[in-house]
Structure formats: C-alpha cells, structure tokens
Residue frames as qw, qx, qy, qz and C-alpha x, y, z in Angstrom:
[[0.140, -0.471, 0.237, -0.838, 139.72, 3.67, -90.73],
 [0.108, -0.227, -0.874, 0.415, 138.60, 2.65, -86.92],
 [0.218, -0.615, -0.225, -0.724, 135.02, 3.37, -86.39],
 [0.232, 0.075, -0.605, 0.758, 135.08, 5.18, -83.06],
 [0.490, -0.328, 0.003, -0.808, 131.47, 5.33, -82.36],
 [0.088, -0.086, 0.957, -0.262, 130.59, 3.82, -79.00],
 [0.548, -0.551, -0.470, -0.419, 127.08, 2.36, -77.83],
 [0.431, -0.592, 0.341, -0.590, 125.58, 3.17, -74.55],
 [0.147, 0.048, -0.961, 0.229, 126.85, 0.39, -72.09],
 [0.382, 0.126, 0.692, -0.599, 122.96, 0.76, -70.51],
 [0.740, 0.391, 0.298, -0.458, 120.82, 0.80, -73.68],
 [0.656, 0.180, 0.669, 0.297, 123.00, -0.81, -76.37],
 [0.446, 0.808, 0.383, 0.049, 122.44, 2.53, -78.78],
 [0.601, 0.087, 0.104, 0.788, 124.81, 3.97, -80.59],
 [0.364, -0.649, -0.284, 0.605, 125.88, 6.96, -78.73],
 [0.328, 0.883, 0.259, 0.214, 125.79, 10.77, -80.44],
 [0.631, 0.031, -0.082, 0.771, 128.91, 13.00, -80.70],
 [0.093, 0.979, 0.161, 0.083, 128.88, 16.94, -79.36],
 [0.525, 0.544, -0.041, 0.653, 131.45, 19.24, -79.46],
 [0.306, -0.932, -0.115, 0.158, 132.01, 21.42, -76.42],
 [0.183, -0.840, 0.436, 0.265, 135.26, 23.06, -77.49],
 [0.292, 0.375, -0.875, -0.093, 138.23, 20.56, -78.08],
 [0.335, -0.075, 0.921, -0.185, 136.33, 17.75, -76.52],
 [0.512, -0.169, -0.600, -0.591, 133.84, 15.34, -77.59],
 [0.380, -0.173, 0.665, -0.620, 131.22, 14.07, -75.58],
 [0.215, -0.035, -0.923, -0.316, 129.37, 11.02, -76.00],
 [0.435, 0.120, 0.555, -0.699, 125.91, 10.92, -75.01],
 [0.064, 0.301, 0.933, 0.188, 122.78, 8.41, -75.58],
 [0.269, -0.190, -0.415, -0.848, 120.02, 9.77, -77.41],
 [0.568, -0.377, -0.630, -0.372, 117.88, 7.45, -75.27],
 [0.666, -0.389, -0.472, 0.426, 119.33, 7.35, -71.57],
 [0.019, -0.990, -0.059, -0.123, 120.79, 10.55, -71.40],
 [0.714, -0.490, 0.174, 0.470, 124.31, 9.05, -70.08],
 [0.242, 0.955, -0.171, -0.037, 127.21, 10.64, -70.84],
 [0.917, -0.183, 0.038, 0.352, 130.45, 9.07, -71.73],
 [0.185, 0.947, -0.245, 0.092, 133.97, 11.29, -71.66],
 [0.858, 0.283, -0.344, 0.256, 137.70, 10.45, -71.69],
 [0.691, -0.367, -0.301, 0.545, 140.19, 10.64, -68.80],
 [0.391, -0.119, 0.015, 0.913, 140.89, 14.01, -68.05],
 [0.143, 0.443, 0.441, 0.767, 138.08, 15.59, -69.86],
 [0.340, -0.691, -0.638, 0.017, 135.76, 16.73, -66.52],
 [0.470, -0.635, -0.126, 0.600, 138.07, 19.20, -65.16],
 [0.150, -0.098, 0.380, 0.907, 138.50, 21.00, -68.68],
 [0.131, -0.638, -0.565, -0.507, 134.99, 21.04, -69.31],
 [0.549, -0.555, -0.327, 0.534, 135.42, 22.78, -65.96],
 [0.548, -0.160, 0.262, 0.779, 137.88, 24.93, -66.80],
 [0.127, 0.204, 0.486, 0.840, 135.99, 25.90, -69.80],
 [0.238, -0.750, -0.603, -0.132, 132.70, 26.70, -67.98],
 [0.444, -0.714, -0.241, 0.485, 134.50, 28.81, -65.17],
 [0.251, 0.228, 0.394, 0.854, 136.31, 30.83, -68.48],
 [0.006, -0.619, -0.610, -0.495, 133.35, 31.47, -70.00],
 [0.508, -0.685, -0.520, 0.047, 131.63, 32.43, -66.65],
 [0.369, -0.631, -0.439, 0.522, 133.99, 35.11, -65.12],
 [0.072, 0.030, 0.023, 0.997, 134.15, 38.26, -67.59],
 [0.482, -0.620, -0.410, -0.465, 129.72, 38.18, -66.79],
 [0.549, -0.530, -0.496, 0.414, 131.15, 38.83, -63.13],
 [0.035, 0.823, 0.018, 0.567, 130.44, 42.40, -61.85],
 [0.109, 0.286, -0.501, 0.810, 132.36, 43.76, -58.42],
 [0.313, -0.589, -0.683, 0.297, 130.72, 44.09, -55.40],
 [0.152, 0.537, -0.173, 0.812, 130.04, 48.15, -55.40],
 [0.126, -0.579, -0.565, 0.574, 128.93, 50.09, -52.10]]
C-alpha cells in the first residue's frame, strides 16, 4: 500500500488529514498551510454556499 501522507513543503511535518465532506484536506499542525487537490476549492465552495442558503430568510416589508 502507498503511504499518501504528505509533509508540509514549509516546515517538513507530516501534514494532518480532515474530512470536509468527500474531500480531504491536508493541513500542518505547525504552519497552518493548507494543501488540497485540483478542483477541490470550488466544491468546498459549493459545499459552504449549500449549507449556507436554507439559514437565508426573505426580505419582508
């Protein structure tokens, strides 16, 4: 089996896996960077702006 765990290209520490849906997200425990795969910015998008519009109320008068 490949192991698919990167390090952080700034501090050299092997990076921590979350889960935001279907994606993973790499991020350094120490830097805070954040590493993601081609495509993945606009669906974490996507999935914020979801989430976000049935907590929208109308405009009443």
């Amino acid at each position: 089996m490949k192991d698919t765990t990167l390090k952080c290209p700034r501090c050299q520490i092997e990076m921590k896996q979350i889960k935001r849906e279907e994606i993973t997200i790499d991020v350094c425990p120490s830097c805070g960077g954040m590493w993601l795969d081609h495509g993945e910015i606009p669906r974490l998008l996507e999935i914020n702006n979801n989430q976000r519009a049935p907590n929208k109320q109308p405009n009443s008068k």
